[in-house]
N, C-alpha and C positions, 0 to 999 in steps of 0.2 A: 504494500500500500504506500510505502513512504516512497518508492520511486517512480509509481504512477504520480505524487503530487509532485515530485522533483522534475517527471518529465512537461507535467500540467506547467509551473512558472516556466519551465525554460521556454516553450513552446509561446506561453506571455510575455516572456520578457522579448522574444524574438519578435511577436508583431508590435510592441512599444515602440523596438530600435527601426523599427521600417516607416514608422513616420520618421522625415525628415526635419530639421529643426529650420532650414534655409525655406522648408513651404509654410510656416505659419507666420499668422496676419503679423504684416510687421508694425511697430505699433506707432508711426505715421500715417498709415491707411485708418489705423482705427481713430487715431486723436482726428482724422478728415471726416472720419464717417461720423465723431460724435459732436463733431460742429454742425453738419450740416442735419442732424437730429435736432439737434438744441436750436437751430436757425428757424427752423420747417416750423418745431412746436412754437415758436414763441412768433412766425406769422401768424399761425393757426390763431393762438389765444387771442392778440391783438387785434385778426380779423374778429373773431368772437364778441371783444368788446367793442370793437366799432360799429357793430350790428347790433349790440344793444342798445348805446348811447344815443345809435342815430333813430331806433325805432321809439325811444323814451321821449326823445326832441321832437318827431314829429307825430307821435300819437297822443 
């Protein structure tokens, strides 16, 4: 039993090392993608409030 689970991690540890480290997100695509999150939400909201203010104004 103890070398069924010895073969089990090795066989884990082999698909961990097959992700490559050079293909994940590098973290200037992500600090891009959480501006243009943060940009999107905060048209979003501001259109929100300006569809309020301006229905208050004129109803």
């Amino acid at each position: 039993m103890a070398e069924a689970q010895k073969r089990l991690s090795h066989t884990t540890l082999k698909r961990r090392q097959r992700l490559h480290p050079k293909r994940d997100v590098r973290p200037a695509v992500l600090a891009k993608a959480n501006r243009l999150v943060i940009s999107a939400a905060a048209f979003i909201g501001l259109s929100f409030l300006a569809i309020v203010i301006l229905q208050a104004v004129l109803g």
